[in-house]
N, CA, C and O atoms as CSV, one atom per row, in Angstrom:
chain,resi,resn,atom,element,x,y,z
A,1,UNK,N,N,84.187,-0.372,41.803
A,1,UNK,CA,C,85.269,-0.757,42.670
A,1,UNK,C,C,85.539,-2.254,42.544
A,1,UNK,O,O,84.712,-3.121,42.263
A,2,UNK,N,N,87.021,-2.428,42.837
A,2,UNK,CA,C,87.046,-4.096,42.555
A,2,UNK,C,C,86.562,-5.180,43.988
A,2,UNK,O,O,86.620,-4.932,45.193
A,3,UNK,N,N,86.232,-6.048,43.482
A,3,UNK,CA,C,85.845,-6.890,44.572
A,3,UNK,C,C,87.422,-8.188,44.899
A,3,UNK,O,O,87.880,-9.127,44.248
A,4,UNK,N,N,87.754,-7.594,46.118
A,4,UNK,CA,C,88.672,-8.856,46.528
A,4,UNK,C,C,87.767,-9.956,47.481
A,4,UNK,O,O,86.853,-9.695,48.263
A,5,UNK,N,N,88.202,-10.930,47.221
A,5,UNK,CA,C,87.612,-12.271,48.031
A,5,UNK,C,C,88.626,-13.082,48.773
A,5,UNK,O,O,89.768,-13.134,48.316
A,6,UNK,N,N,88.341,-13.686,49.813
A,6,UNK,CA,C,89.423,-14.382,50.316
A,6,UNK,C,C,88.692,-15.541,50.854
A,6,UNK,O,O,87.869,-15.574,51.768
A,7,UNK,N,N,89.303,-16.799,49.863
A,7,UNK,CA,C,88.821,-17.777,50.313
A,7,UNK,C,C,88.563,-18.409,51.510
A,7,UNK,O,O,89.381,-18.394,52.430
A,8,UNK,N,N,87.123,-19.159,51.598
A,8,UNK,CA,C,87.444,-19.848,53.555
A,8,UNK,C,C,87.781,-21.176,53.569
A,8,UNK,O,O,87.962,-21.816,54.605
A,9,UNK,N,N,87.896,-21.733,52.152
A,9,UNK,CA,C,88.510,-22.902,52.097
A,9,UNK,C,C,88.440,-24.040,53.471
A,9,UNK,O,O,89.243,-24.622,54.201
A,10,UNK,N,N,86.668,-23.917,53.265
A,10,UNK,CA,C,85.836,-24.881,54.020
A,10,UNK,C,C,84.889,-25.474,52.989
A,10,UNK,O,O,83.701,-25.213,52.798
A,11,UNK,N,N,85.848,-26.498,52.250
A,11,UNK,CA,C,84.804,-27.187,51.482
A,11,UNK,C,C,83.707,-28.569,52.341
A,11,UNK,O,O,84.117,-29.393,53.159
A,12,UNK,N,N,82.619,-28.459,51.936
A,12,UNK,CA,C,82.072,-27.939,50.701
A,12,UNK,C,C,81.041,-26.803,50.553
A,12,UNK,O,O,80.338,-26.340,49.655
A,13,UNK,N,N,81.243,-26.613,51.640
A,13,UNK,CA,C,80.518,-25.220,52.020
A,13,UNK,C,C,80.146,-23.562,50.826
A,13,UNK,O,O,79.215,-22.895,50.376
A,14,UNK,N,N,81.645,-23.653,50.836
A,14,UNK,CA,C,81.627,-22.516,49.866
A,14,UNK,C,C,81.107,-22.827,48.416
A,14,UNK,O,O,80.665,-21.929,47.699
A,15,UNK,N,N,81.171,-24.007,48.058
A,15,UNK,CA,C,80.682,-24.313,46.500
A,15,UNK,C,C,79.319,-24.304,46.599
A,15,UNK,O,O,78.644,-23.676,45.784
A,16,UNK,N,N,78.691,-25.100,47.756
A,16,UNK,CA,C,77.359,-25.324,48.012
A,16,UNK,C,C,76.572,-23.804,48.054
A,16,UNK,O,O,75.897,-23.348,47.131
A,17,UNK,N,N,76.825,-23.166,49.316
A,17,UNK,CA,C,76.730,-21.832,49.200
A,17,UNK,C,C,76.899,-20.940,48.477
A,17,UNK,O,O,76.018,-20.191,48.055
A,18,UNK,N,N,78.311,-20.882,48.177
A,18,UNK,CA,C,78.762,-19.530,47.266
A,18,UNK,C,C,78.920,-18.474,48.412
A,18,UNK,O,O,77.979,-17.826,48.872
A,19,UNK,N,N,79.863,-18.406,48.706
A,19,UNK,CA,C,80.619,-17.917,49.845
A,19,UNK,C,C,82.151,-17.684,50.063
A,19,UNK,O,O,82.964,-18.578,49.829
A,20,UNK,N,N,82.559,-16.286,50.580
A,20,UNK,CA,C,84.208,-16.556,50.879
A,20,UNK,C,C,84.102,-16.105,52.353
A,20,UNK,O,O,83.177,-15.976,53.155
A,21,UNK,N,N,85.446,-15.921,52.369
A,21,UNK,CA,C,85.561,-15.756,54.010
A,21,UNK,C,C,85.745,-14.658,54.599
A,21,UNK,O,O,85.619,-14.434,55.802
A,22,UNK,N,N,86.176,-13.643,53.419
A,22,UNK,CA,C,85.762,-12.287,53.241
A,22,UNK,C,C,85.801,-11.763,51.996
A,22,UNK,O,O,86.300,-12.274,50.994
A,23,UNK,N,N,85.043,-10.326,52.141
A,23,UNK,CA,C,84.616,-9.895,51.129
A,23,UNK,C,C,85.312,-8.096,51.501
A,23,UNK,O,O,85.154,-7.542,52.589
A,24,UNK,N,N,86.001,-7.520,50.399
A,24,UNK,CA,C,86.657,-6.303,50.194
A,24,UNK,C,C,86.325,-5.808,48.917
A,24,UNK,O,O,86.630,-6.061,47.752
A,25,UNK,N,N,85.292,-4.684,49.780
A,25,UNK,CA,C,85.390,-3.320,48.358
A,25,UNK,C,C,85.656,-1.958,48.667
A,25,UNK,O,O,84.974,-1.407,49.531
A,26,UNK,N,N,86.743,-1.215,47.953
A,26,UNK,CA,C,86.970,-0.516,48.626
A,26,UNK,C,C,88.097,-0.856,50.107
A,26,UNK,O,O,89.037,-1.613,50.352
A,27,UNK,N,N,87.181,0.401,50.953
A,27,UNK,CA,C,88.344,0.811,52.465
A,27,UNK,C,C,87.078,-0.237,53.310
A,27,UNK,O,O,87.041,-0.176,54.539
A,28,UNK,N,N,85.995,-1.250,52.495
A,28,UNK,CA,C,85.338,-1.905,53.826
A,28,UNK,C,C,85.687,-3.422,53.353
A,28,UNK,O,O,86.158,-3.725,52.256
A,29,UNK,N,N,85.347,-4.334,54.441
A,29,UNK,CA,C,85.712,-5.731,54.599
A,29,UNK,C,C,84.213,-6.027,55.765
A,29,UNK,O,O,83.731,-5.534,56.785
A,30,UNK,N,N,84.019,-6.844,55.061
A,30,UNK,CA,C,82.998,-7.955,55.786
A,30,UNK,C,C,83.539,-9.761,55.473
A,30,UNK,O,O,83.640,-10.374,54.411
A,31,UNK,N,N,83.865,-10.303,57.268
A,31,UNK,CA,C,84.123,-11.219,57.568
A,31,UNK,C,C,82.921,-12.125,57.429
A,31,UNK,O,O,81.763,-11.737,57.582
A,32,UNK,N,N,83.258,-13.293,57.143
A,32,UNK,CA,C,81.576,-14.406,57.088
A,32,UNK,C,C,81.677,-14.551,58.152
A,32,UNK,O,O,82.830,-14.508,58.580
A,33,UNK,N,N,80.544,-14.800,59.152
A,33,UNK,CA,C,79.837,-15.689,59.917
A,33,UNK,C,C,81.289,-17.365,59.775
A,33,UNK,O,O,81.528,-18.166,58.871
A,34,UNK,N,N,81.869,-17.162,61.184
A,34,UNK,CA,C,83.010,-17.959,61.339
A,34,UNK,C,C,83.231,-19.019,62.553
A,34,UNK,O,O,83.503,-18.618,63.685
A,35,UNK,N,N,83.094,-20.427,62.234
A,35,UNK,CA,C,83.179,-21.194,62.858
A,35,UNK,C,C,84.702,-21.529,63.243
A,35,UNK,O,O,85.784,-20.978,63.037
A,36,UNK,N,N,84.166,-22.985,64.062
A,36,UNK,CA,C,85.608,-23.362,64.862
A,36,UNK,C,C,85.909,-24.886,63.529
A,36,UNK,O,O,86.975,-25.500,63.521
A,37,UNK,N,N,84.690,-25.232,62.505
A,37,UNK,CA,C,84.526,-25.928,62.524
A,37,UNK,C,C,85.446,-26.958,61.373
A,37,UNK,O,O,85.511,-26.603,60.197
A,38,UNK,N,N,85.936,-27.878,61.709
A,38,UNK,CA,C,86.701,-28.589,60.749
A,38,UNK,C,C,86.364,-29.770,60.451
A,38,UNK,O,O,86.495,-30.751,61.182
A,39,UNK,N,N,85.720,-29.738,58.899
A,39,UNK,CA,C,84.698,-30.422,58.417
A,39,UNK,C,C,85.370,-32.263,58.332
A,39,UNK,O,O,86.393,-32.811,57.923
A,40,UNK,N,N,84.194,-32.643,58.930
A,40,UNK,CA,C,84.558,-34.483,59.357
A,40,UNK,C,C,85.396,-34.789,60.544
A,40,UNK,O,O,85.660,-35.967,60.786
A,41,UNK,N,N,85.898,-33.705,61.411
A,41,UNK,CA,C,86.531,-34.179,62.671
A,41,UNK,C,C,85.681,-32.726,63.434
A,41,UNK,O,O,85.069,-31.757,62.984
A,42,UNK,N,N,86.010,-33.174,64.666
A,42,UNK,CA,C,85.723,-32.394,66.161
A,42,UNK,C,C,86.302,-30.934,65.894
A,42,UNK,O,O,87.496,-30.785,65.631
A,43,UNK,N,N,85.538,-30.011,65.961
A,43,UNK,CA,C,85.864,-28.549,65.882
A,43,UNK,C,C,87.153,-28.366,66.455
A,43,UNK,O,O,87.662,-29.204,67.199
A,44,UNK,N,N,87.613,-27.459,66.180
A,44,UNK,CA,C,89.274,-26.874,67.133
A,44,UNK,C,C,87.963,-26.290,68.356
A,44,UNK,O,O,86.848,-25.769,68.385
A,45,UNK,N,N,89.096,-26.844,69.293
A,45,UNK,CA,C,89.033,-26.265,70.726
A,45,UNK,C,C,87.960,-27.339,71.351
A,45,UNK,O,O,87.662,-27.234,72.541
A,46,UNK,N,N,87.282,-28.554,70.400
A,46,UNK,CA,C,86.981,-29.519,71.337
A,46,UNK,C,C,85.519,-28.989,72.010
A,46,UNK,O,O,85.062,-28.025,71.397
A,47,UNK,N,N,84.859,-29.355,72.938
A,47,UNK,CA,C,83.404,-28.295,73.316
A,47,UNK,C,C,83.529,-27.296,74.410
A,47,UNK,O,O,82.528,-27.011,75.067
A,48,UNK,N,N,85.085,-26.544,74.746
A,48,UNK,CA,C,85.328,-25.295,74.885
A,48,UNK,C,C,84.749,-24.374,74.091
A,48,UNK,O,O,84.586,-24.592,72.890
A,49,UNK,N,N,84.445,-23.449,74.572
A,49,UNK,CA,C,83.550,-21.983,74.098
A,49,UNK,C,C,84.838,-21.790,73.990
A,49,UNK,O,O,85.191,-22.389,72.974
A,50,UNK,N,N,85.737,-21.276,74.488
A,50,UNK,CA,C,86.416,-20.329,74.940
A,50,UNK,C,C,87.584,-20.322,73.676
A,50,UNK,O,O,87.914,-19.402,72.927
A,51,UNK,N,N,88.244,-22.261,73.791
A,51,UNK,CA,C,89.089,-22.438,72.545
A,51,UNK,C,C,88.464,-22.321,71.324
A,51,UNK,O,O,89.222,-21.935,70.435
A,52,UNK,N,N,87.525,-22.493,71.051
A,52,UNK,CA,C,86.291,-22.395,69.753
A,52,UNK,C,C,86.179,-20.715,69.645
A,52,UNK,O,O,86.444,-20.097,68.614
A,53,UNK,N,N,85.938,-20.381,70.327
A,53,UNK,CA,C,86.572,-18.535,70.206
A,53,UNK,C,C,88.057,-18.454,69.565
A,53,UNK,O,O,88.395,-18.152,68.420
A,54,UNK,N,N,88.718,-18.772,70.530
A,54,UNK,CA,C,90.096,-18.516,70.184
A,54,UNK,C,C,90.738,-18.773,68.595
A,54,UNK,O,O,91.471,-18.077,67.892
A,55,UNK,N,N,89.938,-20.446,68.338
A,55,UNK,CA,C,90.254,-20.238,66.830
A,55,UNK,C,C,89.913,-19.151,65.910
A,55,UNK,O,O,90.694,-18.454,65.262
A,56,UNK,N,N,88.521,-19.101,65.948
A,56,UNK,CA,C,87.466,-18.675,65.016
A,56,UNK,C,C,88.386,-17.238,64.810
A,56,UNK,O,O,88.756,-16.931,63.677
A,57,UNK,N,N,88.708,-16.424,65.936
A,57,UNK,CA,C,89.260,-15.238,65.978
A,57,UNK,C,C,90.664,-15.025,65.006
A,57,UNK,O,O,91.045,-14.134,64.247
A,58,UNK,N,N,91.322,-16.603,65.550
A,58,UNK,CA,C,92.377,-16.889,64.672
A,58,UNK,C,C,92.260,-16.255,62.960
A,58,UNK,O,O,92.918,-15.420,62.339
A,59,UNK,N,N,91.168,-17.059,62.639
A,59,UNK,CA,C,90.958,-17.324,61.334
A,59,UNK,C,C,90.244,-15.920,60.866
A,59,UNK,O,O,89.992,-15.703,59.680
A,60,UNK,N,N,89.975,-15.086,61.810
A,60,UNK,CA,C,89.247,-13.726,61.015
A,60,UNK,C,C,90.564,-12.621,60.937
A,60,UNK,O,O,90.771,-11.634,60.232
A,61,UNK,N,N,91.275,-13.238,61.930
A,61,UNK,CA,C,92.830,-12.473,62.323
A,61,UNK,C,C,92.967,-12.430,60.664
A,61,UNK,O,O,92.733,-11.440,59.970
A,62,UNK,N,N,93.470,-13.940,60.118
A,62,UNK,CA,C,93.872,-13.838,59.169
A,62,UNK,C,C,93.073,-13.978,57.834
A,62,UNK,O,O,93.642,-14.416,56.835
A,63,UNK,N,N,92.047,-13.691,57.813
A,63,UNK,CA,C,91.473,-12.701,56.415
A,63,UNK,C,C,91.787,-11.253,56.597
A,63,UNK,O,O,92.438,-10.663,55.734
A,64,UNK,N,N,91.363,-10.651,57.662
A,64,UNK,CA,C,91.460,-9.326,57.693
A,64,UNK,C,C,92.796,-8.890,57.116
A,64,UNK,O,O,93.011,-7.961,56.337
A,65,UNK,N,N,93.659,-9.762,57.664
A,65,UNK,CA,C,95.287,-9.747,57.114
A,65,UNK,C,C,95.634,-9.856,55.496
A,65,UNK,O,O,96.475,-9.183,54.900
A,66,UNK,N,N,94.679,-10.983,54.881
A,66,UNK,CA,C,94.663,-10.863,53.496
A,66,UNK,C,C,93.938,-10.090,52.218
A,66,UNK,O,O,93.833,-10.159,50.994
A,67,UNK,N,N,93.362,-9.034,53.757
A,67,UNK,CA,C,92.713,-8.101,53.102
A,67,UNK,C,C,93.326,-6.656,53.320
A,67,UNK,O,O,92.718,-5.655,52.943
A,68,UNK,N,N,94.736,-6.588,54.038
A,68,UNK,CA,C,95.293,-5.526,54.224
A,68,UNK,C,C,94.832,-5.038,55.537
A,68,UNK,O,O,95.513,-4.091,55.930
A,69,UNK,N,N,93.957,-5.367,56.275
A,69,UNK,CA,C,93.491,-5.253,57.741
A,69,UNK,C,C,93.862,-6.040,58.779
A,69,UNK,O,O,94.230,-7.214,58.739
A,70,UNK,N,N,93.678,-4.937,60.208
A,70,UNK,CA,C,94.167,-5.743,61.274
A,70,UNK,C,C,92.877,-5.739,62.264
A,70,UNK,O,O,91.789,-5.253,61.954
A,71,UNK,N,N,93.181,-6.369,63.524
A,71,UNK,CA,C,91.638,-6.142,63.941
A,71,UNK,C,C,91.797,-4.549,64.949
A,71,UNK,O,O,91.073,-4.380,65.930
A,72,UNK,N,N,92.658,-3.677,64.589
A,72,UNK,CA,C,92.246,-2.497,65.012
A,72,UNK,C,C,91.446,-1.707,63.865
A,72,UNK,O,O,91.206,-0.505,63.979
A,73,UNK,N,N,91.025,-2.510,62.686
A,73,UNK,CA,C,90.127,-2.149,61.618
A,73,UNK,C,C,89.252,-2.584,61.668
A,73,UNK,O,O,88.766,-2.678,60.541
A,74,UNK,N,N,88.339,-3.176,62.793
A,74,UNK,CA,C,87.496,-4.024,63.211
A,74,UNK,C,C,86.092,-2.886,64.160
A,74,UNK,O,O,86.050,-2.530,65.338
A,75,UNK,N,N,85.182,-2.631,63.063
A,75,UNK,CA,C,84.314,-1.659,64.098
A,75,UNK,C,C,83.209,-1.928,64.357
A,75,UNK,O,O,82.350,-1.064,64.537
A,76,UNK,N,N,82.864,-3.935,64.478
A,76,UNK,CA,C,81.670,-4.142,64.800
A,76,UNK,C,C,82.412,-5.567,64.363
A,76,UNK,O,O,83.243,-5.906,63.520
A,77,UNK,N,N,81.621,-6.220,65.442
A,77,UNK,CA,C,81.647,-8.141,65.680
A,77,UNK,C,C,80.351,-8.269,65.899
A,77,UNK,O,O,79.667,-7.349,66.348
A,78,UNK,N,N,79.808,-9.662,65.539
A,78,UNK,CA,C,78.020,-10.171,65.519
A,78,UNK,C,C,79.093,-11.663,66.324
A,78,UNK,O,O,80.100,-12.241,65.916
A,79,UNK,N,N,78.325,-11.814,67.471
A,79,UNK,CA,C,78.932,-13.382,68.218
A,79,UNK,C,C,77.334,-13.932,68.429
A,79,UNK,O,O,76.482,-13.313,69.066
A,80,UNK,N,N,77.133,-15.191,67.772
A,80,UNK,CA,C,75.835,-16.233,67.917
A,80,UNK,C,C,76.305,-17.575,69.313
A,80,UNK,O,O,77.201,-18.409,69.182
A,81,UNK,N,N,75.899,-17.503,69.869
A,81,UNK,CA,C,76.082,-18.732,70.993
A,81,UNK,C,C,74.772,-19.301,71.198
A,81,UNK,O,O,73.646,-18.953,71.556
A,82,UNK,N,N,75.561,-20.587,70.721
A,82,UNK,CA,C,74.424,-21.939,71.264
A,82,UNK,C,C,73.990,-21.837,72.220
A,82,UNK,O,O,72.787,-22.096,72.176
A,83,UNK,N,N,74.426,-21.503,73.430
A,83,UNK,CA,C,74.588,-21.752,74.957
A,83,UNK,C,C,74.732,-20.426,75.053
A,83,UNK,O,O,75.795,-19.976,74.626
A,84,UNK,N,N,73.599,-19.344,75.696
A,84,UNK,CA,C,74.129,-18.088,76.378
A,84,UNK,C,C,74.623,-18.078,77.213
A,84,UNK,O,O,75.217,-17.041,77.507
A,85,UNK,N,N,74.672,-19.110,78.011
A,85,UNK,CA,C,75.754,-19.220,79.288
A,85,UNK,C,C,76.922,-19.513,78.873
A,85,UNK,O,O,77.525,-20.216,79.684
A,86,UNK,N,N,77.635,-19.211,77.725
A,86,UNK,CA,C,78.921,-19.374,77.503
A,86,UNK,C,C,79.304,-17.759,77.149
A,86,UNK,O,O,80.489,-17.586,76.864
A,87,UNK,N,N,78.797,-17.057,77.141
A,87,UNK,CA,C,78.983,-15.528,76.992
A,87,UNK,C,C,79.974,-15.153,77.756
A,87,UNK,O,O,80.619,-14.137,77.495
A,88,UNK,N,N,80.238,-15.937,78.827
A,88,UNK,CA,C,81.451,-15.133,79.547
A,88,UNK,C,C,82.862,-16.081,78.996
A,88,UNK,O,O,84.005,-15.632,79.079
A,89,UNK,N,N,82.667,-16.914,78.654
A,89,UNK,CA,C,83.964,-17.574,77.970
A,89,UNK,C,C,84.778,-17.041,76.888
A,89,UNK,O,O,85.977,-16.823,76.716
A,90,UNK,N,N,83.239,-16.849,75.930
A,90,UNK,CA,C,83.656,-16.189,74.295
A,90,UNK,C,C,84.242,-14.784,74.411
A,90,UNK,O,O,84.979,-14.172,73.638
A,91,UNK,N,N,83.625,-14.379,75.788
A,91,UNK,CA,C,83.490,-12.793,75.889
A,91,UNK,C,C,84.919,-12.602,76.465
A,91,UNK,O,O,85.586,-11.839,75.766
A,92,UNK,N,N,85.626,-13.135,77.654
A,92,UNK,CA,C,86.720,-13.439,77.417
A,92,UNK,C,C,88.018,-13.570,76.203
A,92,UNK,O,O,89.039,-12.894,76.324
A,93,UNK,N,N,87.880,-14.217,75.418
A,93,UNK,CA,C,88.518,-14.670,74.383
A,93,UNK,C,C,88.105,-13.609,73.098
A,93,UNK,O,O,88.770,-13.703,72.066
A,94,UNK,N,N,87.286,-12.860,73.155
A,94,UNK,CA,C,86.639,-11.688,72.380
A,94,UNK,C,C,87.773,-10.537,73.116
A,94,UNK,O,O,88.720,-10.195,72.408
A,95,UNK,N,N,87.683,-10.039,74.312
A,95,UNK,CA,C,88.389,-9.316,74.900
A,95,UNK,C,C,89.715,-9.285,75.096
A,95,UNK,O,O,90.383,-8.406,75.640
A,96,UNK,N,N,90.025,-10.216,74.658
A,96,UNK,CA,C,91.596,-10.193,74.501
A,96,UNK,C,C,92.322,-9.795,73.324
A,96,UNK,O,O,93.494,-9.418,73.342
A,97,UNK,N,N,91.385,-9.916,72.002
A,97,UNK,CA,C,91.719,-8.936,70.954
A,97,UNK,C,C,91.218,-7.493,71.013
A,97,UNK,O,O,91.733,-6.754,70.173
A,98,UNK,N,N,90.212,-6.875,71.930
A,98,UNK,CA,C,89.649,-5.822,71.861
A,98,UNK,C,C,89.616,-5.275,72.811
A,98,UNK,O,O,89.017,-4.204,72.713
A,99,UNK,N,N,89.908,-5.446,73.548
A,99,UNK,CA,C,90.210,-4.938,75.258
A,99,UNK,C,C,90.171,-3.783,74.844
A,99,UNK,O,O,89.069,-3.307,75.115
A,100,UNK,N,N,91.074,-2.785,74.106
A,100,UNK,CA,C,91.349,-1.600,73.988
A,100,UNK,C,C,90.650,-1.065,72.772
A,100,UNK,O,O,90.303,0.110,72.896
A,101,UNK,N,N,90.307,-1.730,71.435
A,101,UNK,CA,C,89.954,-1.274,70.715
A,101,UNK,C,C,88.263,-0.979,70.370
A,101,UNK,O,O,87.718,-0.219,69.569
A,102,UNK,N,N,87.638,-2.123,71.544
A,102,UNK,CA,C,86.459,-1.734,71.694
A,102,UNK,C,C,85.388,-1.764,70.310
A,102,UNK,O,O,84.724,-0.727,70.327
A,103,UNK,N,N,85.171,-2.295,69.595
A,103,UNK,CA,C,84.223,-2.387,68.656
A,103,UNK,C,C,82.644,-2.790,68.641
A,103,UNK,O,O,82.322,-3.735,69.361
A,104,UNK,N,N,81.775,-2.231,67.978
A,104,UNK,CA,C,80.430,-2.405,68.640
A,104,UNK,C,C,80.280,-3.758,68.248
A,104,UNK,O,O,80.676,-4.217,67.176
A,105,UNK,N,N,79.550,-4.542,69.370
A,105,UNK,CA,C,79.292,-5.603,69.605
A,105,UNK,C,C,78.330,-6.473,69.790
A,105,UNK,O,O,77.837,-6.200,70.884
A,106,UNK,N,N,77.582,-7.718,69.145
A,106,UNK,CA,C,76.555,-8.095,69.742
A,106,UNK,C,C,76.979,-9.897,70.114
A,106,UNK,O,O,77.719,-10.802,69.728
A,107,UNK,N,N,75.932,-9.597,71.112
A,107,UNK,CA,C,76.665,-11.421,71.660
A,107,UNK,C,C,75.055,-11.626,71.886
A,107,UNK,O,O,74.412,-11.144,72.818
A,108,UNK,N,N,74.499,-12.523,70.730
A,108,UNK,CA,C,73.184,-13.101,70.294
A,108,UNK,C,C,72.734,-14.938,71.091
A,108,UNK,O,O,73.801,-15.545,71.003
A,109,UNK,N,N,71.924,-15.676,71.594
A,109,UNK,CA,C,71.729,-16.743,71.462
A,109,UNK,C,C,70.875,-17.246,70.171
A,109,UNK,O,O,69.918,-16.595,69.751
A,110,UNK,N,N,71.276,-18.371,69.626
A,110,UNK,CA,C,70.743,-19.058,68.376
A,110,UNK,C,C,70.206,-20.360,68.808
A,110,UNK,O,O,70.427,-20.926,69.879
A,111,UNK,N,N,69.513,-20.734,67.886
A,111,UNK,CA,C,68.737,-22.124,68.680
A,111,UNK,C,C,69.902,-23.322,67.928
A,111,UNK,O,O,69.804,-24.508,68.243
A,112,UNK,N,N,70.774,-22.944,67.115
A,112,UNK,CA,C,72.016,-23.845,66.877
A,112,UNK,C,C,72.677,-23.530,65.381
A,112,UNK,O,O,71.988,-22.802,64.667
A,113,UNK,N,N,73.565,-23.860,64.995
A,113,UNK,CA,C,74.591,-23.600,64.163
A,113,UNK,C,C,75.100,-24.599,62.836
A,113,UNK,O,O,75.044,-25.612,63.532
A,114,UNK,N,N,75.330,-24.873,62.148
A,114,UNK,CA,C,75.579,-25.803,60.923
A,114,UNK,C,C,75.597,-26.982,61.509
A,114,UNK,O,O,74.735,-27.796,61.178
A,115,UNK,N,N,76.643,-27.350,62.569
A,115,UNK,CA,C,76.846,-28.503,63.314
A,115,UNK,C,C,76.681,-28.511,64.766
A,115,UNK,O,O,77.270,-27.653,65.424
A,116,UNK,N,N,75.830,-29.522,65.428
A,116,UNK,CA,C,75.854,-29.914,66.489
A,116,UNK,C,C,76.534,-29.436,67.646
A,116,UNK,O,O,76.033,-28.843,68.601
A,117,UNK,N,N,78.514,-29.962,67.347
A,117,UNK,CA,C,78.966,-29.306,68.483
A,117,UNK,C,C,79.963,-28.072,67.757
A,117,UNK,O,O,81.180,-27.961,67.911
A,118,UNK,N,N,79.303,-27.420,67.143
A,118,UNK,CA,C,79.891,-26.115,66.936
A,118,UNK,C,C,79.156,-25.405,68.005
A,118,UNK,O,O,78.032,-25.869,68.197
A,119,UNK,N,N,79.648,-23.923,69.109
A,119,UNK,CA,C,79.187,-23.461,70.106
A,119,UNK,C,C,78.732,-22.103,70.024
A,119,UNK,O,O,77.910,-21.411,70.625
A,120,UNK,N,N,79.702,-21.925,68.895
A,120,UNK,CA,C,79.726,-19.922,68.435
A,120,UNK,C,C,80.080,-19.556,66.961
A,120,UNK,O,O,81.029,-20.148,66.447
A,121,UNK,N,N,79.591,-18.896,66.452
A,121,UNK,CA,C,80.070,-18.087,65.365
A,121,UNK,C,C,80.368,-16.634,65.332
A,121,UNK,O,O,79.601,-15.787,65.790
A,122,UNK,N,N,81.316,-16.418,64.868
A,122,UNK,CA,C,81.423,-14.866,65.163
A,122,UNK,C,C,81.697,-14.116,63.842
A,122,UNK,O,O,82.595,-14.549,63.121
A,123,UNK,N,N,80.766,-12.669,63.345
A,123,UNK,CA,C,81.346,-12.036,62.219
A,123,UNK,C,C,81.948,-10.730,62.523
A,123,UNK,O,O,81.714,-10.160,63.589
A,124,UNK,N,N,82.748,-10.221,61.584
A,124,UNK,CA,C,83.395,-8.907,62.040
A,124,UNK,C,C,82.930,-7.805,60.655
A,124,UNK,O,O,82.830,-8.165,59.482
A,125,UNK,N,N,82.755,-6.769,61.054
A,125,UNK,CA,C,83.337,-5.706,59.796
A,125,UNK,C,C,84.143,-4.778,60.082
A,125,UNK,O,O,84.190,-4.245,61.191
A,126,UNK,N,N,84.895,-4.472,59.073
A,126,UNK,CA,C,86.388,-3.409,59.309
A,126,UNK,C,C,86.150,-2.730,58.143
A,126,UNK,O,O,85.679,-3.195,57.105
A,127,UNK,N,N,86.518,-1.549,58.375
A,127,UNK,CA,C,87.348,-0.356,57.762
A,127,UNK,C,C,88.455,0.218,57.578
A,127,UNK,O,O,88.942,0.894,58.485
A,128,UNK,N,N,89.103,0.064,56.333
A,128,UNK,CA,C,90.586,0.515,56.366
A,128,UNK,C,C,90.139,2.059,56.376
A,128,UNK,O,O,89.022,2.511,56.121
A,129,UNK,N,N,91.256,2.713,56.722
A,129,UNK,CA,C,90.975,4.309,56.733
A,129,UNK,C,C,91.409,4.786,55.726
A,129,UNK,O,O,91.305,5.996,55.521
């Protein structure tokens, strides 16, 4: 099967690593592990959980999209928080894409993340049908 990739065009990350921002084979898609983070300035959304959600979601919105998926193709999210007391922020801002579609879910604490004030990472996997 062919492998599509979709860049995350977070250098230098991906060269260092060897990494995209998703990965498509086949009817499955696996999202990377997705920050707020924009390398040499202050994350989007500032040290909001909530806007730091809101991007991150942004940006899985649109791989899934360049992978022919939407997030009602979305049947499992992994969310890492710095701060478990921000679970109701992310979880919020999680629920507003899934309210209805419901995908299995884990909302993990980590002892911290690439950068400092990054707050959350979140991964998804989808299935086209």
């Amino acid at each position: 099967m062919a492998r599509q990739l979709v860049p995350a065009n977070r250098p230098p990350y991906e060269e260092v690593v060897g990494y995209s921002r998703a990965c498509k084979i086949g009817n499955f898609i696996e999202v990377s592990g997705t920050t707020a983070n924009r390398v040499g300035h202050e994350p989007a959304g500032g040290n909001d959980p909530y806007l730091q959600a809101k991007d991150i979601l942004n940006t899985i919105g649109r791989a899934l999209e360049a992978c022919g998926a939407t997030f009602a193709d979305v049947i499992r999210t992994r969310v890492f928080l710095v701060r478990v007391a921000d679970w109701e922020a992310v979880g919020r801002a999680h629920n507003e894409i899934f309210r209805e579609l419901r995908p299995a879910s884990t909302f993990v604490e980590v002892s911290g993340l690439l950068a400092p004030d990054l707050l959350v990472e979140i991964e998804a996997t989808a299935i086209l049908p």
